[in-house]
OpenMM code with the backbone's topology and positions (N, CA, C; nanometers):
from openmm import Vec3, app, unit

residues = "UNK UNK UNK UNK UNK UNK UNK UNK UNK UNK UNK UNK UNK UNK UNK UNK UNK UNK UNK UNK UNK UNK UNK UNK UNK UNK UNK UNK UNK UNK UNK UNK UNK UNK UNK UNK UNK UNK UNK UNK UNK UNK UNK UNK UNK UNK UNK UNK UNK UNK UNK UNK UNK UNK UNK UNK UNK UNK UNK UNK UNK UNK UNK UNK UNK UNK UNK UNK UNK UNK UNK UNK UNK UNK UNK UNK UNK UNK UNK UNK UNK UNK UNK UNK UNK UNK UNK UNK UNK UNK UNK UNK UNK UNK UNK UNK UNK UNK UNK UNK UNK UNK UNK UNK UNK UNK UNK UNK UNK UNK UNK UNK UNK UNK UNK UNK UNK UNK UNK UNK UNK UNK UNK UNK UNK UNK UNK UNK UNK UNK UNK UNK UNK UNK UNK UNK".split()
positions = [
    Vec3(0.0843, -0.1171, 0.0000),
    Vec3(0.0000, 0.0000, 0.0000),
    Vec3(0.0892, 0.1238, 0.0000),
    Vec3(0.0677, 0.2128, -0.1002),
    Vec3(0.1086, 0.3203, -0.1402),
    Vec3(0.1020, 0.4553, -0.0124),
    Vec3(0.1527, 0.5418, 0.0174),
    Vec3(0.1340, 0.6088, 0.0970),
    Vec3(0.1767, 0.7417, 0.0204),
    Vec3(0.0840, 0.8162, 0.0179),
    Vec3(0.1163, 0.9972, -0.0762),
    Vec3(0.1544, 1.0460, 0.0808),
    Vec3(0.2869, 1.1429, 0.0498),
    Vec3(0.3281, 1.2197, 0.1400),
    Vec3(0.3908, 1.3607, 0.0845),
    Vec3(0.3782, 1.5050, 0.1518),
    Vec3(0.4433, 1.5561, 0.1223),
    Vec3(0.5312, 1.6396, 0.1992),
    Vec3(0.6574, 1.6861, 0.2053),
    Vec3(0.7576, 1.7794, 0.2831),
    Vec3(0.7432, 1.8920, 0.2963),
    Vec3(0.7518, 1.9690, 0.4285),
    Vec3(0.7935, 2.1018, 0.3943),
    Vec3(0.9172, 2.1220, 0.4535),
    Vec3(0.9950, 2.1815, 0.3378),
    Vec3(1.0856, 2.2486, 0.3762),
    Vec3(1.1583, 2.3880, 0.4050),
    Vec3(1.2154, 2.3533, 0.5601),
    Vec3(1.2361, 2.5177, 0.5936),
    Vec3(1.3909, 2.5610, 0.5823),
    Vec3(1.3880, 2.6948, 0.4774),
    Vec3(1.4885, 2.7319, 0.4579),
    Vec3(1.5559, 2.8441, 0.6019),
    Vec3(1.6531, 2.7936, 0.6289),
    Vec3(1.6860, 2.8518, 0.7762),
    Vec3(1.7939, 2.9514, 0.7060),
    Vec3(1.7878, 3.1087, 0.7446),
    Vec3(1.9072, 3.1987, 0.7022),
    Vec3(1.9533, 3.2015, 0.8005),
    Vec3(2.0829, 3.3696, 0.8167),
    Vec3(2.1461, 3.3793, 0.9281),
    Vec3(2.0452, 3.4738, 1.0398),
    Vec3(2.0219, 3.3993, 1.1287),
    Vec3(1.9666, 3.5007, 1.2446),
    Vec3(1.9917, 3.6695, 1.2290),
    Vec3(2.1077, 3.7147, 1.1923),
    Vec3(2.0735, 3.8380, 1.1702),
    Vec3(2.0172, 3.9483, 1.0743),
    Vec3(1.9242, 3.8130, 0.9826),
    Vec3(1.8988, 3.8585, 0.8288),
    Vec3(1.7305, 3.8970, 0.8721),
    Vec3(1.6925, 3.8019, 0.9693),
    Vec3(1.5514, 3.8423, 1.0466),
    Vec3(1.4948, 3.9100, 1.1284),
    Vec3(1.3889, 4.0031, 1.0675),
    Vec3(1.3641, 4.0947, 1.2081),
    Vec3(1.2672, 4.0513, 1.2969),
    Vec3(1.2194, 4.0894, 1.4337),
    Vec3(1.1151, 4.0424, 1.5219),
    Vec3(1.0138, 4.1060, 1.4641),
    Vec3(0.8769, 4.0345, 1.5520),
    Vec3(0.7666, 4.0785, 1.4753),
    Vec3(0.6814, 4.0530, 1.5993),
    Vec3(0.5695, 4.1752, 1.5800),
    Vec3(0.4298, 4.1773, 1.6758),
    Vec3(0.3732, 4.0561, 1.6183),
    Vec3(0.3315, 3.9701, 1.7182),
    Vec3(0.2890, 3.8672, 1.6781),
    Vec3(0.1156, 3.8696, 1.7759),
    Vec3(0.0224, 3.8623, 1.7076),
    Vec3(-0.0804, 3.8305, 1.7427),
    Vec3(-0.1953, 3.7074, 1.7314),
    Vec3(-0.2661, 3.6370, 1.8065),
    Vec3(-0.3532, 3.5574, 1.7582),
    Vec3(-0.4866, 3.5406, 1.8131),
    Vec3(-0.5216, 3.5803, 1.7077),
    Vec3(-0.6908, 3.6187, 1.7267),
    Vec3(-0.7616, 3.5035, 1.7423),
    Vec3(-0.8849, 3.5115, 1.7827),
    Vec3(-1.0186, 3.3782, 1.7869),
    Vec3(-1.0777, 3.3823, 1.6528),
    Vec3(-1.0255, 3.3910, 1.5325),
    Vec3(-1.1235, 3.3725, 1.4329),
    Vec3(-1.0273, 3.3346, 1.3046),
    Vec3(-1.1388, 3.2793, 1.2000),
    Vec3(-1.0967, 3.2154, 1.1206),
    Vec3(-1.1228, 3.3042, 0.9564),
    Vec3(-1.0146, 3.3165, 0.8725),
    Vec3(-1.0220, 3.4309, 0.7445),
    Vec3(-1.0010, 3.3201, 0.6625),
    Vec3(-1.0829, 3.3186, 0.5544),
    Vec3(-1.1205, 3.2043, 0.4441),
    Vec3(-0.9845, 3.2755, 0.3146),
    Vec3(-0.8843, 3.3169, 0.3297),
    Vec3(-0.8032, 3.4070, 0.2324),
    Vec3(-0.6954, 3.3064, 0.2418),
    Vec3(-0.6109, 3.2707, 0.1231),
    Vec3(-0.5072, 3.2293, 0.1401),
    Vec3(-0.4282, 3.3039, -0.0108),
    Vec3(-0.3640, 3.4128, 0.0780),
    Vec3(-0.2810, 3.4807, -0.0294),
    Vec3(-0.1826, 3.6331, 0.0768),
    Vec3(-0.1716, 3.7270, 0.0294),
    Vec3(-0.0922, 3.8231, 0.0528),
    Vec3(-0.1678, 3.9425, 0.1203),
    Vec3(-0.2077, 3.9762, 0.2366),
    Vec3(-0.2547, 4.0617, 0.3108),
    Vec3(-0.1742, 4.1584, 0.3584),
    Vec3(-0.2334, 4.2517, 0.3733),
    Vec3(-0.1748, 4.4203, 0.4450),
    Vec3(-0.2468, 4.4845, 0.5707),
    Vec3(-0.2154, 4.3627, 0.6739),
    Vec3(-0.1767, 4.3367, 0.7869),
    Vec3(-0.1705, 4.4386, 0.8788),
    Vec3(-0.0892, 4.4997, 0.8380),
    Vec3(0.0211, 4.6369, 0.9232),
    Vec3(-0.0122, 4.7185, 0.8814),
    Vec3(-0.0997, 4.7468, 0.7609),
    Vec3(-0.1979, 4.8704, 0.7399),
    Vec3(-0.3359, 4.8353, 0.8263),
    Vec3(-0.3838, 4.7926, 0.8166),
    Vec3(-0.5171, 4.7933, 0.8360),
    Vec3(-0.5721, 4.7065, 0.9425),
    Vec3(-0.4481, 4.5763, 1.0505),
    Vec3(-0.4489, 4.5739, 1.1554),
    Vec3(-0.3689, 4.6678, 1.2574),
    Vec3(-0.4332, 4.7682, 1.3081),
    Vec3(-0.3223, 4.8467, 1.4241),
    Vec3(-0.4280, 4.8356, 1.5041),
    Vec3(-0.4180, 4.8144, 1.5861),
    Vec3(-0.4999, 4.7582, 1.7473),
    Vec3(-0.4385, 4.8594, 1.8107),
    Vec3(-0.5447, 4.9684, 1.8889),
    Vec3(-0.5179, 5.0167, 2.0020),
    Vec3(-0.5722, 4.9370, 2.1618),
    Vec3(-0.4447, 4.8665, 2.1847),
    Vec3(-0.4256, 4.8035, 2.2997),
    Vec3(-0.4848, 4.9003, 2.4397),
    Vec3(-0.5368, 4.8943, 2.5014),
    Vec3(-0.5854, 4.9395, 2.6413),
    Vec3(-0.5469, 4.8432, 2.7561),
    Vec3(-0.4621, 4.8575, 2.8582),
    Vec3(-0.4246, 4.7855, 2.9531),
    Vec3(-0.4735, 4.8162, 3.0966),
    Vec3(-0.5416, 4.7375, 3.1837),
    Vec3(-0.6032, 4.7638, 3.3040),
    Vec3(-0.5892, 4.6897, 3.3941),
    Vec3(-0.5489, 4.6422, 3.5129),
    Vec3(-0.5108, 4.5665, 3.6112),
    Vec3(-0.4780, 4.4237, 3.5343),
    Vec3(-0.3577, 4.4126, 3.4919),
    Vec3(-0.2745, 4.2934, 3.4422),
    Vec3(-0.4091, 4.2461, 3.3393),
    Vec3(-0.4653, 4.3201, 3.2634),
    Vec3(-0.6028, 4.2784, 3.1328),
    Vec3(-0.5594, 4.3429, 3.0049),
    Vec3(-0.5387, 4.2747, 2.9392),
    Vec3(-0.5040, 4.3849, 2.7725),
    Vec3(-0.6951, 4.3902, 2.7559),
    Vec3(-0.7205, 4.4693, 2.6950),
    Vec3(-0.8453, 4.4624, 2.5923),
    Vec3(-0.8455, 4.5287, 2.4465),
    Vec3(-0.9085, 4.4878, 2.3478),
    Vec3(-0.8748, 4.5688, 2.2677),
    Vec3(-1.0411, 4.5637, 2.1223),
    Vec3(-1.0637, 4.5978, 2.1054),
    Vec3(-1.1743, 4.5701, 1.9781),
    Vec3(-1.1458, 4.5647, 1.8627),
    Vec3(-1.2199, 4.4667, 1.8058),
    Vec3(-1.1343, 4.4196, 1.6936),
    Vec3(-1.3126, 4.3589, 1.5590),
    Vec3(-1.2939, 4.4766, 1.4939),
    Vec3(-1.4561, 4.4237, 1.4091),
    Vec3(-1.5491, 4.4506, 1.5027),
    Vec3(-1.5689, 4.5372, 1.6210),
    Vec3(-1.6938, 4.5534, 1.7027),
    Vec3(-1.6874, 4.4925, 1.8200),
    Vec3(-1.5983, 4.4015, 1.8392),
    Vec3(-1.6017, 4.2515, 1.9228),
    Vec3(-1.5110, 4.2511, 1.9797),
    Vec3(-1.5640, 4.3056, 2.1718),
    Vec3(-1.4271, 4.3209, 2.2592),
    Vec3(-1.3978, 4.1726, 2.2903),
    Vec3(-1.2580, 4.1868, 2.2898),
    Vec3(-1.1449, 4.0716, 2.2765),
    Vec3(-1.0681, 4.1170, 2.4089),
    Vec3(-1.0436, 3.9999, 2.5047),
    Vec3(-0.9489, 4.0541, 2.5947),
    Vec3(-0.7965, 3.9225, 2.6115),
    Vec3(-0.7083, 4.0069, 2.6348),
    Vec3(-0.5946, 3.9395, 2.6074),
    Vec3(-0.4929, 3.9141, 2.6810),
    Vec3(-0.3822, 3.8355, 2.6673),
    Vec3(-0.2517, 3.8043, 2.7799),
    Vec3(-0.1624, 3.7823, 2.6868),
    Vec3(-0.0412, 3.8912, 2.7403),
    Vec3(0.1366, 3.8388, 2.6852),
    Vec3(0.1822, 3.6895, 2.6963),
    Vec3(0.1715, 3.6066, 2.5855),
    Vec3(0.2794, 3.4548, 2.5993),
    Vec3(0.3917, 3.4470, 2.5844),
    Vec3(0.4910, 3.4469, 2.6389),
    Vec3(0.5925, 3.3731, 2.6368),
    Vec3(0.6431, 3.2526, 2.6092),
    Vec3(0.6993, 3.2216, 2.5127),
    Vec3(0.7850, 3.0819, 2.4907),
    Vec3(0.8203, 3.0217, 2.5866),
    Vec3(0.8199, 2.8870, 2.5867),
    Vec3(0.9269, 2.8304, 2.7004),
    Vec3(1.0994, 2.8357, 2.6903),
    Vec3(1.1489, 2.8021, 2.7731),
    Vec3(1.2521, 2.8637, 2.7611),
    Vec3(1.3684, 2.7926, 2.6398),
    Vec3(1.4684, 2.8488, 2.5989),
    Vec3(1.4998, 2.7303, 2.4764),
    Vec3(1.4172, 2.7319, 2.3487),
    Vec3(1.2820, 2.7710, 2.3428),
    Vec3(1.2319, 2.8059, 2.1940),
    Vec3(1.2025, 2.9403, 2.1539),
    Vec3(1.1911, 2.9594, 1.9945),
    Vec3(1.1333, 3.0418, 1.9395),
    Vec3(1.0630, 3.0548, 1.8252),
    Vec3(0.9611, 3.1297, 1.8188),
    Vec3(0.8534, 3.1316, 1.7660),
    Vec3(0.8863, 3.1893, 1.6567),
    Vec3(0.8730, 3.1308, 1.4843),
    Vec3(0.8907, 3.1562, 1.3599),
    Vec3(0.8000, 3.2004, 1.2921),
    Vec3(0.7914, 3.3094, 1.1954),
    Vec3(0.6800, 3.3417, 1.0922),
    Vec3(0.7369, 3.2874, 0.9865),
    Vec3(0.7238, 3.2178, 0.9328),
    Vec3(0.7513, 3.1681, 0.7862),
    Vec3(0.6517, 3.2031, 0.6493),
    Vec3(0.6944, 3.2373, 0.5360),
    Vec3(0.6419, 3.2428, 0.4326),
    Vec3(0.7227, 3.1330, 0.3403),
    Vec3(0.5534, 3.0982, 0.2173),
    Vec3(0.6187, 3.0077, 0.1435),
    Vec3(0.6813, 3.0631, 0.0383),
    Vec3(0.7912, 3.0260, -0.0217),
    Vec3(0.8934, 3.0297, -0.1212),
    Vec3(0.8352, 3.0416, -0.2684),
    Vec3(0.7593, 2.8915, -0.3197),
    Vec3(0.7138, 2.8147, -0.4076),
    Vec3(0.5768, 2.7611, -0.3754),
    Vec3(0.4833, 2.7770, -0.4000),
    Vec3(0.3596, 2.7617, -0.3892),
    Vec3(0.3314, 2.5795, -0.4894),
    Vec3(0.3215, 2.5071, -0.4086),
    Vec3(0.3252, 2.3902, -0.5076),
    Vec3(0.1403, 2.3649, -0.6059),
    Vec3(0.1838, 2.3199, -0.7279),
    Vec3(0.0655, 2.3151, -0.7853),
    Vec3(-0.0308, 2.1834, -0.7342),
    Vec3(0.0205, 2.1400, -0.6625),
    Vec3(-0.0900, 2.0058, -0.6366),
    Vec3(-0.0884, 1.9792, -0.4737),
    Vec3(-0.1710, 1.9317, -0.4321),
    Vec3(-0.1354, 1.8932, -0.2803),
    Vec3(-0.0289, 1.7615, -0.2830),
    Vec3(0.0205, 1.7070, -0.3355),
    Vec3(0.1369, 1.5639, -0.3304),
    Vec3(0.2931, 1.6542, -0.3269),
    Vec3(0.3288, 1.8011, -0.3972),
    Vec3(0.4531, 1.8280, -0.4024),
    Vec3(0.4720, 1.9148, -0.2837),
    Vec3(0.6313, 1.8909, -0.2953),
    Vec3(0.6862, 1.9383, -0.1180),
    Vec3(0.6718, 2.0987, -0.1656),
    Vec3(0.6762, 2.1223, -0.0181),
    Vec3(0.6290, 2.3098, -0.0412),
    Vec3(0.8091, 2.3108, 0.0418),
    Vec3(0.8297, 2.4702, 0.0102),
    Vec3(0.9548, 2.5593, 0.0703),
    Vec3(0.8988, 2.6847, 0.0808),
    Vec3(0.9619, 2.7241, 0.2435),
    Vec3(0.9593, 2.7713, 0.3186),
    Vec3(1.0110, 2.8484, 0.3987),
    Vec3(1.0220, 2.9731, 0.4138),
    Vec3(1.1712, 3.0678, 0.4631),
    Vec3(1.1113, 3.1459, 0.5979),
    Vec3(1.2175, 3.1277, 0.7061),
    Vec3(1.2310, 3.2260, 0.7811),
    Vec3(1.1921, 3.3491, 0.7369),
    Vec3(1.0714, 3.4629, 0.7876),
    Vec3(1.0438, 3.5935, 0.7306),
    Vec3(1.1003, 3.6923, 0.8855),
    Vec3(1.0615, 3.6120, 0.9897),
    Vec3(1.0554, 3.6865, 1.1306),
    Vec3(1.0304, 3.6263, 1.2182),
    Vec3(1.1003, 3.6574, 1.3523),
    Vec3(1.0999, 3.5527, 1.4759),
    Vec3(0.9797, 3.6327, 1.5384),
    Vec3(0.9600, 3.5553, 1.6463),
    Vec3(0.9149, 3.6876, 1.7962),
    Vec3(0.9227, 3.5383, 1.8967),
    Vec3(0.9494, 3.6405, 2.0491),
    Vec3(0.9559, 3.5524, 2.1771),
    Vec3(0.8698, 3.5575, 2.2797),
    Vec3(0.7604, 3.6329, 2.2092),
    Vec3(0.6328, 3.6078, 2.3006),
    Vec3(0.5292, 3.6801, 2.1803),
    Vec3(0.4171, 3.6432, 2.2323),
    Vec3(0.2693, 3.7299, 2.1564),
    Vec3(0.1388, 3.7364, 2.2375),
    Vec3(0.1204, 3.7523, 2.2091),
    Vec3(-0.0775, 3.8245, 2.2744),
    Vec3(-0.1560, 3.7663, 2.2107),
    Vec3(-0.2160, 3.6547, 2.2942),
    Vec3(-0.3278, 3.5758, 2.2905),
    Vec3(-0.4642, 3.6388, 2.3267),
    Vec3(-0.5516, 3.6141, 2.2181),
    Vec3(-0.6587, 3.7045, 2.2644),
    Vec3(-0.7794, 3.5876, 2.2380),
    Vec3(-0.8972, 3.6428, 2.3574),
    Vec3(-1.0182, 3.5596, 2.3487),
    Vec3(-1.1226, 3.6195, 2.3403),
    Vec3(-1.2574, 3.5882, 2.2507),
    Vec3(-1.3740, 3.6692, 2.2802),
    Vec3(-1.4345, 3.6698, 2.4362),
    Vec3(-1.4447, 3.8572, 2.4174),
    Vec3(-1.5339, 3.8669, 2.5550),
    Vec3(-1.4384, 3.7885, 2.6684),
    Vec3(-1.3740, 3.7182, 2.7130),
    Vec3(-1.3161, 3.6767, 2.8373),
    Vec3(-1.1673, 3.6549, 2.8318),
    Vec3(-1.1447, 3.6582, 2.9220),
    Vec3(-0.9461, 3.6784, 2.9707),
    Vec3(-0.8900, 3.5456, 2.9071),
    Vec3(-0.7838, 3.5213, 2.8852),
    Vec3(-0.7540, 3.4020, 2.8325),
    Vec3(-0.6721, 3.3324, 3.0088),
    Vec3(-0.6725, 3.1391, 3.0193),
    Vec3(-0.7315, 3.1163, 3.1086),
    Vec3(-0.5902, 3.0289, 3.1340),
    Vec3(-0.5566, 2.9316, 3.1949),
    Vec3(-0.4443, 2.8261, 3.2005),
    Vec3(-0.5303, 2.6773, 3.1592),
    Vec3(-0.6523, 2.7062, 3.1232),
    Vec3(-0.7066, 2.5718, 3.0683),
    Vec3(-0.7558, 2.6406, 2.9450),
    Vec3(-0.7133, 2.7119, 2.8453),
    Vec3(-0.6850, 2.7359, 2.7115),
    Vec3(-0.5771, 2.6687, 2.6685),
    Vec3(-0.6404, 2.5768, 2.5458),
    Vec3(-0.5031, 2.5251, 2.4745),
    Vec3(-0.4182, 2.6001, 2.4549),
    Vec3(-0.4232, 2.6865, 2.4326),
    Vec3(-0.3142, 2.7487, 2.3878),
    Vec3(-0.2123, 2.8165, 2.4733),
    Vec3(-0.2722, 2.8490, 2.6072),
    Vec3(-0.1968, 2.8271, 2.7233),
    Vec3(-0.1286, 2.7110, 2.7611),
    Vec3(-0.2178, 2.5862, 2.7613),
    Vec3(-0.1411, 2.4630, 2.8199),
    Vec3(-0.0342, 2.4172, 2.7002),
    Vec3(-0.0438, 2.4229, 2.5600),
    Vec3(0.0293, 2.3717, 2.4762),
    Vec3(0.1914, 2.4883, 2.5309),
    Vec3(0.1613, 2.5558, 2.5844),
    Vec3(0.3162, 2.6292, 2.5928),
    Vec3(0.3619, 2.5399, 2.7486),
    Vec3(0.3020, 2.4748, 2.8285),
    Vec3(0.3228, 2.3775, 2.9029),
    Vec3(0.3875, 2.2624, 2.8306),
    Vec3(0.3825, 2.2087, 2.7593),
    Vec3(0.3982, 2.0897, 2.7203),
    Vec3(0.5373, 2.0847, 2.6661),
    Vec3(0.6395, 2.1297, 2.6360),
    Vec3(0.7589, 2.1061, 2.6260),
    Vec3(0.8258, 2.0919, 2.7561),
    Vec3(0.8407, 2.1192, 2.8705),
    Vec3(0.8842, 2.0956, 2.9929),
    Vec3(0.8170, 1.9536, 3.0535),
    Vec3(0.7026, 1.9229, 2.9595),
    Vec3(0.5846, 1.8309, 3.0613),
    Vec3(0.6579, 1.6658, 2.9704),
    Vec3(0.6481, 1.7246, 2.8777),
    Vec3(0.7523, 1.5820, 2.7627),
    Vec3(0.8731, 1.5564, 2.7876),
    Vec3(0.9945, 1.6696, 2.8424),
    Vec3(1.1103, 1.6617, 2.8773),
    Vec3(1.1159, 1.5746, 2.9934),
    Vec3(1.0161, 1.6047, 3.1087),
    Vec3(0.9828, 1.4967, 3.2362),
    Vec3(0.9867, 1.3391, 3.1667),
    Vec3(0.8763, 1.3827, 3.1097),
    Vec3(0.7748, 1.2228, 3.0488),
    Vec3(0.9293, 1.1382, 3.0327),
    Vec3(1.0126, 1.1642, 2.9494),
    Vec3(1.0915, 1.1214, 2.8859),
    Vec3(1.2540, 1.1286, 2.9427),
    Vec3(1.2324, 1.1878, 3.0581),
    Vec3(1.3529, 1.1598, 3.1057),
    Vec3(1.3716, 1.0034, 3.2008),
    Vec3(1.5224, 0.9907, 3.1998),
    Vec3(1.5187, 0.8800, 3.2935),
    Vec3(1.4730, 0.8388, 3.4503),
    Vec3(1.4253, 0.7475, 3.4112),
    Vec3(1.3216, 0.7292, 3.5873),
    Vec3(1.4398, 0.6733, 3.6751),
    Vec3(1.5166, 0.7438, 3.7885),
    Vec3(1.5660, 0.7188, 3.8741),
    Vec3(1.5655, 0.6047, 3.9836),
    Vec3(1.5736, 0.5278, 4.0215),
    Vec3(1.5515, 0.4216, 4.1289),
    Vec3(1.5145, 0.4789, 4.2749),
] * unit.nanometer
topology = app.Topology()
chain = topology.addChain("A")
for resn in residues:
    res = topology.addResidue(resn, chain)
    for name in ("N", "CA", "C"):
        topology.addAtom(name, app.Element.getBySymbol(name[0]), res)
């Protein structure tokens, strides 16, 4: 039995060829897959109030928290290179911009430590355990 697979590959430059980047991630989903202007026409005026970002975004207050990486990683923006014509060919992929933390945002409520997306920044320290050697 045949198995279709395809690669992506990431072209890694020199760290000092990349700049950091505001990194944000919203609760919603944009049906677009192409070239957006982002940095025109997303500028969020952030409002900060007892350790609470809030901010409105389309009508719809969003409230938010700074993430941090765990320690040892960092967070990549990549753009693709080569756009492949079929889903079977490998795509390429380049470093555009790092960042070492971003702003998680949720509708209407604070973001929580039982948000995936909170606990998934748990889980590299929680696998390093899993997988270390069990002592006697």
């Amino acid at each position: 039995m045949a198995m279709n697979s395809c690669v992506t590959v990431v072209q890694l430059g020199s760290g000092t060829q990349v700049h950091q980047s505001e990194v944000h991630l919203l609760p919603c989903d944009i049906e677009h897959d192409g070239a957006a202007q982002v940095a025109e026409f997303f500028t969020p005026t952030v409002k900060e109030r007892k350790h609470e970002k809030t901010v409105s975004f389309r009508g719809r207050g969003l409230k938010g928290q700074e993430v941090t990486h765990p320690q040892g990683y960092t967070g990549l923006v990549l753009k693709e290179v080569q756009k492949p014509s079929s889903d079977q060919e490998d795509r390429v992929v380049k470093v555009s911009s790092v960042f070492h933390n971003f702003t998680y945002w949720n509708l209407e409520t604070p973001p929580t430590s039982d948000d995936r997306v909170m606990m998934s920044m748990a889980w590299p320290k929680l696998a390093e355990m899993m997988h270390a050697p069990v002592e006697d």
